[in-house]
C-alpha positions, 0 to 999 in steps of 0.5 A, spaced: 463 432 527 467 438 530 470 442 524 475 447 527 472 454 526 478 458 521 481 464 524 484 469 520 489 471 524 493 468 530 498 473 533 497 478 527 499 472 522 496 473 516 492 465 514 496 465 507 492 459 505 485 463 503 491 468 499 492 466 492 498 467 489 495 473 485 494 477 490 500 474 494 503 478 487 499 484 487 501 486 495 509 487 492 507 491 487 508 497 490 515 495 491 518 495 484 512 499 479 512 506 477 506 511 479 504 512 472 504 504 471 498 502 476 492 501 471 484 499 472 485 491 473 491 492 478 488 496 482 482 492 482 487 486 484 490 490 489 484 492 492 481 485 492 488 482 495 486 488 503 479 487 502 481 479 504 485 480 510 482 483 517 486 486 522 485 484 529 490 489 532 489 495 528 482 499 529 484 503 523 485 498 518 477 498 515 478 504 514 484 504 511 483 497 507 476 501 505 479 507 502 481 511 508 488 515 506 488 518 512 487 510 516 492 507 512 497 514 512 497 512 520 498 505 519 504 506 515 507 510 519 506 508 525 509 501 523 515 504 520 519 503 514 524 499 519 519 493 518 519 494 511 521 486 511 514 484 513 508 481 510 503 486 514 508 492 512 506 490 504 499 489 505 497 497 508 503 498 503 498 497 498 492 499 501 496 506 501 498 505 494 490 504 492 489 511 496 494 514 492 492 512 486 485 514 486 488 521 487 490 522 495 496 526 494 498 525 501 498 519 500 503 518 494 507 523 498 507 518 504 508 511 499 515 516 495 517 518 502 517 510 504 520 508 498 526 513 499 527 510 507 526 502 504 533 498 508 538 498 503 534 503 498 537 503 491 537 509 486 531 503 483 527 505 489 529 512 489 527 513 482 520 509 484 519 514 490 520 521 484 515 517 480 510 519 486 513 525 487 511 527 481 504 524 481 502 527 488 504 535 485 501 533 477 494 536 479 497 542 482 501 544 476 496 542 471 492 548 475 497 553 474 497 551 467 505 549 468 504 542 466 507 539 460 
């Protein structure tokens, strides 16, 4: 008996039925949590969530699921927050928040600058966009001995 090979993706669909419902979560995360507020195990989460997911159409996605914050900077910005709405937006999203928090400035200025631009933004969202502001520029006042 033929067994139909699995496809990750058709036309850049995503097979939702090899995602649990944890890591389905974990892909939203950036949209309602602070900067300061992502710990060890979700990120953890969130990296296991992109690591799971193969973007055919995107040469640069491995780079950026792997940790490539120029790839996933590029990705993101190149969808534009227009298609905030979409499945494949909060997947490079959070591929962009996991280089953010493992130190990218640019990346957290890159994920604040989103935020800031999200379709009907709410002074939620903006409040979320300052907190990765701050994070992105903490290293530097920490340097010069202004930080509190």
């Amino acid at each position: 008996m033929n067994t139909p090979r699995k496809i990750p993706y058709e036309k850049g669909i995503p097979d939702l039925r090899s995602v649990d419902d944890q890591s389905f979560n974990a892909l939203r995360w950036w949209r309602s949590t602070r900067a300061d507020n992502f710990h060890a195990p979700a990120l953890s989460q969130m990296k296991a969530a992109v690591a799971n997911v193969a973007m055919l159409a995107e040469p640069r996605w491995r780079e950026a699921a792997s940790g490539d914050a120029a790839a996933a900077i590029a990705i993101v910005l190149a969808m534009g927050v227009q298609n905030s709405h979409a499945l494949k937006f909060d997947i490079c999203m959070t591929a962009l928040v996991v280089c953010a928090c493992e130190g990218d400035a640019a990346s957290c200025l890159v994920v604040a600058w989103v935020l800031r631009r999200l379709p009907k933004a709410t002074a939620r969202e903006k409040r979320l966009a300052t907190s990765w502001s701050v994070r992105a520029i903490r290293p530097f006042l920490a340097r010069a001995g202004l930080e509190t």
